[in-house]
NUZATOR-147576 format. One record per residue (C-alpha): residue number from 1; chain; x, y, z. Coordinates in steps of 0.1 Angstrom, whole numbers. Each point is the difference from the previous one (the first is absolute). Layout:
# residues N
REC   num   cadena      xx      yy      zz
REC   NUM        A       X       Y       Z
...
This chain:
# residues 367
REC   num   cadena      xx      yy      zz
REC     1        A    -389    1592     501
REC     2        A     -30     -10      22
REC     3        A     -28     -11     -26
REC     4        A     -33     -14       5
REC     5        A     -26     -11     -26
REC     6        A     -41       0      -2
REC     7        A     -26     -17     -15
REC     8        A     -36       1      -1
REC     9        A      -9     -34      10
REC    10        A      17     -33      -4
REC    11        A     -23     -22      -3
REC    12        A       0     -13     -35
REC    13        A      30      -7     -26
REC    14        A       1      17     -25
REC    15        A      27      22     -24
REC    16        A       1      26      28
REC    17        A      10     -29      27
REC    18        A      27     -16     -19
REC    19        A      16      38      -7
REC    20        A      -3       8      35
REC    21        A      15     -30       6
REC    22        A      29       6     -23
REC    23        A       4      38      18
REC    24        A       2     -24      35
REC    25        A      22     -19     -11
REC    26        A      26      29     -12
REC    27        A      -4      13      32
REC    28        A      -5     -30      26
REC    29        A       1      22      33
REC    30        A     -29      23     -10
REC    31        A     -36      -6      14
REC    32        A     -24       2     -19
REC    33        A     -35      18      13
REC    34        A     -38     -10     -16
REC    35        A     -33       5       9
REC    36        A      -4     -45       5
REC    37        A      22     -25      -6
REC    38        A     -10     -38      -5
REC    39        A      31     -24      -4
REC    40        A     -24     -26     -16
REC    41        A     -11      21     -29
REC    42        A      35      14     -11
REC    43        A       8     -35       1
REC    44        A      28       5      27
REC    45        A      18      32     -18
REC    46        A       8      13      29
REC    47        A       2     -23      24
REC    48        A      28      10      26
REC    49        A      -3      37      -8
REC    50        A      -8      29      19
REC    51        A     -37       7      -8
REC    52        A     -15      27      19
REC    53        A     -39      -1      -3
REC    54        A     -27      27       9
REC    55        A     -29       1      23
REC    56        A     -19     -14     -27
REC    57        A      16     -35       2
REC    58        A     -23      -7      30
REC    59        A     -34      11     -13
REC    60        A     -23     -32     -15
REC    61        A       6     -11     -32
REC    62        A      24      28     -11
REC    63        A      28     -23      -6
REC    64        A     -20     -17     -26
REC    65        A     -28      30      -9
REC    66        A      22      30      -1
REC    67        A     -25      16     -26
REC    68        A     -27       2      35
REC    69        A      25      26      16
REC    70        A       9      26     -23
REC    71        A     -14      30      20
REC    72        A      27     -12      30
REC    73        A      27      -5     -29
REC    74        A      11      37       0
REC    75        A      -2       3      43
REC    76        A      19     -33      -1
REC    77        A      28       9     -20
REC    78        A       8      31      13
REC    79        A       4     -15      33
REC    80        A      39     -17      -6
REC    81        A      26      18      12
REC    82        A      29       7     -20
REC    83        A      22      17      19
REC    84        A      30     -22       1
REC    85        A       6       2     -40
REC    86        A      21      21     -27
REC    87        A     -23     -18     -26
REC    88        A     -34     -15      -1
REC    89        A     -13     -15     -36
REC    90        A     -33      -4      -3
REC    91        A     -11     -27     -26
REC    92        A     -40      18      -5
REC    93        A     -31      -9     -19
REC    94        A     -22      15      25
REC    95        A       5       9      36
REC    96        A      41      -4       7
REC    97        A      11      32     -18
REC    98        A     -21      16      35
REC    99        A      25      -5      23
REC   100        A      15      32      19
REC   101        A      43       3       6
REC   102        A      15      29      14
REC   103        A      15      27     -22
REC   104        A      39     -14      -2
REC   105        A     -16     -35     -10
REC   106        A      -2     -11     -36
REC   107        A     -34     -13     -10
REC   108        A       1     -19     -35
REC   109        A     -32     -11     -15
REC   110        A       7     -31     -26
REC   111        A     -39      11     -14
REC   112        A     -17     -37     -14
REC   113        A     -28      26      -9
REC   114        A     -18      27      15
REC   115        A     -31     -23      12
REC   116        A     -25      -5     -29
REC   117        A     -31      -2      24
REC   118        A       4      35      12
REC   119        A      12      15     -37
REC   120        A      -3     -11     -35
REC   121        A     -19     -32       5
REC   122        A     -22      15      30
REC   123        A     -34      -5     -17
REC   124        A       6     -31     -13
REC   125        A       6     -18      31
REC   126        A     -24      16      20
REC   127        A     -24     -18     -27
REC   128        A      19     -31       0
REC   129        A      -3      -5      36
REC   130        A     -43     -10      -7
REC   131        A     -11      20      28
REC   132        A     -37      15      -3
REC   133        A       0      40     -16
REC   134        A      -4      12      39
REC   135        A      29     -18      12
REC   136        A      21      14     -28
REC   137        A     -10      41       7
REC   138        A       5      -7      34
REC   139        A      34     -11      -6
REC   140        A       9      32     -20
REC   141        A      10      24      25
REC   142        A      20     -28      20
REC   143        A      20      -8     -34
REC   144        A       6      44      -4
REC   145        A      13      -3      32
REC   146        A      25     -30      -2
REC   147        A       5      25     -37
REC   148        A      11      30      17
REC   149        A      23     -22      27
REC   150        A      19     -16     -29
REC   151        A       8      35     -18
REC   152        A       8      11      31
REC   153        A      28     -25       9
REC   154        A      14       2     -33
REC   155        A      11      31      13
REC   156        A      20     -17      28
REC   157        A      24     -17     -24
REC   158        A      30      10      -5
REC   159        A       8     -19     -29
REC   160        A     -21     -20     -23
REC   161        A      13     -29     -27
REC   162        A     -23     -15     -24
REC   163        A      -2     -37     -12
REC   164        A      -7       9     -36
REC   165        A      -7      29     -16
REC   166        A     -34      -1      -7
REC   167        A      -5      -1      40
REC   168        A      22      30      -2
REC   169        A     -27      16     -17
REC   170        A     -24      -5      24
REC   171        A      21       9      29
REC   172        A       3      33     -22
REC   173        A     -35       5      -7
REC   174        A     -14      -6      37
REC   175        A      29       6      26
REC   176        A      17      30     -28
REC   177        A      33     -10      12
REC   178        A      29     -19     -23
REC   179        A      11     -33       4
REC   180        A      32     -23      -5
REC   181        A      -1     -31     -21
REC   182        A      11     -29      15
REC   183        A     -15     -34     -18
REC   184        A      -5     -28      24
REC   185        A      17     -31       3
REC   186        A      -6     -32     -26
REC   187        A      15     -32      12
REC   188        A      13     -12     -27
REC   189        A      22     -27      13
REC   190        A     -33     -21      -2
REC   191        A      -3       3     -36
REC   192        A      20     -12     -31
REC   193        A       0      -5     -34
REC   194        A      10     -36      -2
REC   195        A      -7     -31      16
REC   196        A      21       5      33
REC   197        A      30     -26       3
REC   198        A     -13     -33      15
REC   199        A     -32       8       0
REC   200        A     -21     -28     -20
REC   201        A     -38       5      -8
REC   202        A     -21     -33      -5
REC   203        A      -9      13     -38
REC   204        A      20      26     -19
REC   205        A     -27      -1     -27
REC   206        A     -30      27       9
REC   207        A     -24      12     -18
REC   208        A       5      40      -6
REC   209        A     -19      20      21
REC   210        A      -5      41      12
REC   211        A       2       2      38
REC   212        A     -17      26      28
REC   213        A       9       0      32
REC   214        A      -7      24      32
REC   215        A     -32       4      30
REC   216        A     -29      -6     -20
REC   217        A     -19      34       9
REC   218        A     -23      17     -24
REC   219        A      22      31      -9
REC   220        A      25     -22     -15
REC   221        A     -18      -9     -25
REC   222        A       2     -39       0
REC   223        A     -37      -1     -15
REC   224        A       5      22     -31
REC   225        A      32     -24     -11
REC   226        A     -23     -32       6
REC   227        A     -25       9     -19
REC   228        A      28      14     -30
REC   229        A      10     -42       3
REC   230        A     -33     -14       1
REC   231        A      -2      15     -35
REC   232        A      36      -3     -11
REC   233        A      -1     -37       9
REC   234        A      33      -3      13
REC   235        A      15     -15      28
REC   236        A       4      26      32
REC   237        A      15      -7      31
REC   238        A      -9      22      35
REC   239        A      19      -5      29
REC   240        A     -10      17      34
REC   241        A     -29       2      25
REC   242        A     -26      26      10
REC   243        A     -33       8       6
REC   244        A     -11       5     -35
REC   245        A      10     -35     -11
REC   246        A     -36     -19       5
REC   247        A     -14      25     -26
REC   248        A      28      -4     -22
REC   249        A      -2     -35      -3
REC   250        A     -39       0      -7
REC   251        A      16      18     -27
REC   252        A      29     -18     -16
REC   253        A      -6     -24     -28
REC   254        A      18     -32      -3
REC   255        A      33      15     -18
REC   256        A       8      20      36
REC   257        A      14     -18      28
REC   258        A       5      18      33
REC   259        A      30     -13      20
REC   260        A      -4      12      35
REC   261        A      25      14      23
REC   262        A      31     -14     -13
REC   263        A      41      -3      18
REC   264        A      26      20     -14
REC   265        A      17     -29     -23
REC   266        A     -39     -10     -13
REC   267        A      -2      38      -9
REC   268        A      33       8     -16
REC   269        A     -12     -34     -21
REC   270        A     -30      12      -9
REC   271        A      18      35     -15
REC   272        A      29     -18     -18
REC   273        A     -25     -19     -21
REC   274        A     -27      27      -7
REC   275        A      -4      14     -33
REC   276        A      -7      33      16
REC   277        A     -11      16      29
REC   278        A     -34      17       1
REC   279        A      -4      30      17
REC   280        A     -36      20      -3
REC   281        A       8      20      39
REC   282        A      13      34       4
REC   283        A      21      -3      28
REC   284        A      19      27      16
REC   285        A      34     -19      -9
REC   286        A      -9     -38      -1
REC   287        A      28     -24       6
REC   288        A     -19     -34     -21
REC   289        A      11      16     -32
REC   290        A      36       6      12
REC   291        A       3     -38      14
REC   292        A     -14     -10     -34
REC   293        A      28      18     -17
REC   294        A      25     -13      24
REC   295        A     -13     -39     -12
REC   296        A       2      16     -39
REC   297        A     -34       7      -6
REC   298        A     -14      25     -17
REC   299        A     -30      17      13
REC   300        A     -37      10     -16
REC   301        A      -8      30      25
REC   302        A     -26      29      -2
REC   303        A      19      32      -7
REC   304        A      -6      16      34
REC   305        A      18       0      35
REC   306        A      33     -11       8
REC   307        A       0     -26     -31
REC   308        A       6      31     -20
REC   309        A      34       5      18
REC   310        A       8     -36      -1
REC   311        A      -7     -17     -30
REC   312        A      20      12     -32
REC   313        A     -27       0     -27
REC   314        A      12     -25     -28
REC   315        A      31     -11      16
REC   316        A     -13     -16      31
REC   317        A     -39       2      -3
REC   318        A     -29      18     -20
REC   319        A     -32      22      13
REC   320        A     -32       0      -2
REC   321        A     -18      36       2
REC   322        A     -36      -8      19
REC   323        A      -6     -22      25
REC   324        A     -28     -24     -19
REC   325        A      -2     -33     -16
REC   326        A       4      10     -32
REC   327        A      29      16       2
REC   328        A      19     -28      16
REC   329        A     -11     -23     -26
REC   330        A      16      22     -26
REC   331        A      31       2      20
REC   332        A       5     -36       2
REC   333        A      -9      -1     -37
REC   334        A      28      19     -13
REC   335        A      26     -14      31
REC   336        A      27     -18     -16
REC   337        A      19     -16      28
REC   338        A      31      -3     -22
REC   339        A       6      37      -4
REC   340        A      11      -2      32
REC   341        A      34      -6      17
REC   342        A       3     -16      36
REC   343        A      32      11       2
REC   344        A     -13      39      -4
REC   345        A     -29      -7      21
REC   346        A      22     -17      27
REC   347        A      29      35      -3
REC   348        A     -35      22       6
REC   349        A      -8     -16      34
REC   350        A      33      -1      13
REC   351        A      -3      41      -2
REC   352        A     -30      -3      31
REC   353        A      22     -25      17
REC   354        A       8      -1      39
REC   355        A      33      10      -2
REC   356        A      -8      28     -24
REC   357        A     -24      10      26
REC   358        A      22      -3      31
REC   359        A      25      27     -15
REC   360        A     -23      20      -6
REC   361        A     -11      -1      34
REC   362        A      30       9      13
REC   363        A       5      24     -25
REC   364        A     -24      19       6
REC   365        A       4      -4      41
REC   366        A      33      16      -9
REC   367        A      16     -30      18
């Protein structure tokens, strides 16, 4: 079976990179088509592999500024040939799910989401983007356009799967088609319980502390937990990076560290000895709250998005209805950290593991 794979643009690493990079991996011969590729920024992924790039790749700044070229996104995508393959899988938030096959080839959409700035979130970000009222009624018509493209090439796919269900709603909703679940894959080799054999830390004695971790961007909410701590007065710790993190600071009282960008044995650390994981974002499936569970941890997440098909409320985390302050404070009020099991939350993230994911891969490939 001749299969090829396609993504929008790899240039950033991310959940969607590391499960493309698992699909790669299953099938090492396959090349693997995107709209621009830079090794440096998927941190050498896919180094070695057959990347096939559009036009796009060439223009100024694209590699870095994707968001300056959407209008050529749709033209550019639609421009691979596929010809040579039985199956092409297209891993879509936006513009992949475009490409054309012939009749007798399979086209699989793994949907991330139908794209938020053309649907559901389409008024937001056009406000979020600051640009004068003009600018944003201008930009109207070009975003019904890129609208009507999308539904459009929905109509191309043969076959769509869903990373959650609550994505499969959407896909429902805008594309009216059904959908496949297939969760993506958690690493959890990375993560344990216990302290790993051999592995000594200068102090075993720290102080008890929640934990947050992910790109610090606005919609996921870092700044509504951080101000829940600056009046709960107790001891938070975010790791990651991102553009909102200047703000956040100015923000943060004393009690909240931020920890940076952090390697793989720091973070799994960091997770073995939090209390609890905070988690305000609604994700469409969110992989921090599974790798949390994988250290042991229970998780404090807002009832919404793919936490809600994650986290098993009272055996390996509790909710939080509304996305405020307030209601995280009360949350973390009534958390009592020795309700719950590590063992339990440990047996829940080995459900989203790898190799559950590869089988069902191949399941579903009918390989």
């Amino acid at each position: 079976m001749r299969i090829a794979f396609v993504h929008e643009y790899l240039n950033q690493f991310g959940g969607a990179e590391r499960m493309l990079a698992v699909l790669a991996e299953m099938f090492p011969t396959a090349p693997i088509y995107t709209l621009l590729y830079d090794e440096k920024a998927t941190r050498g992924l896919f180094k070695g592999r057959d990347i096939k790039t559009s036009f796009l790749q060439k223009f100024p700044g694209a590699v870095r500024h994707h968001e300056w070229y959407p209008l050529l996104m749709p033209l550019a995508i639609e421009q691979f040939d596929f010809s040579a393959f039985d199956v092409v899988i297209s891993i879509s938030a936006s513009f992949a799910k475009g490409i054309i096959t012939k009749p007798t080839t399979r086209h699989i959409c793994y949907c991330l989401t139908p794209p938020r700035f053309l649907w559901d979130n389409s008024q937001k970000f056009n406000k979020d983007f600051g640009f004068p009222f003009l600018i944003r009624f201008a930009s109207q018509p070009l975003i019904s356009y890129l609208r009507m493209w999308d539904r459009s090439a929905s109509d191309r796919i043969d076959e769509f799967w869903r990373i959650s269900d609550f994505v499969g709603k959407r896909i429902q909703k805008y594309y009216h088609q059904t959908s496949r679940l297939i969760y993506p894959p958690v690493d959890i080799s990375k993560f344990t319980i216990s302290l790993p054999s051999g592995d000594l830390y200068d102090n075993l004695q720290f102080e008890p502390y929640f934990l947050m971790a992910g790109r610090l961007v606005s919609y996921k909410k870092f700044d509504v937990a951080i101000k829940a701590f600056n009046e709960l007065k107790l001891p938070l710790k975010i790791i990651g990076i991102g553009p909102e993190i200047a703000n956040l600071k100015r923000l943060a009282n004393k009690n909240i560290e931020f920890l940076g960008q952090v390697d793989d044995k720091e973070l799994a650390r960091r997770y073995r000895e939090a209390k609890a994981l905070i988690f305000p974002q609604e994700e469409d499936f969110g992989i921090v709250p599974l790798e949390a569970m994988a250290s042991g941890r229970p998780v404090i997440a807002y009832r919404g998005g793919g936490a809600g098909e994650t986290v098993i409320e009272n055996e390996t985390g509790i909710f939080f209805d509304t996305q405020t302050p307030q209601a995280i404070i009360e949350a973390v009020k009534k958390f009592d950290s020795n309700k719950f099991s590590p063992a339990r939350c440990r047996a829940r993230a080995e459900e989203f593991s790898t190799e559950v994911f590869r089988k069902n891969i191949f399941k579903y490939l009918n390989i």
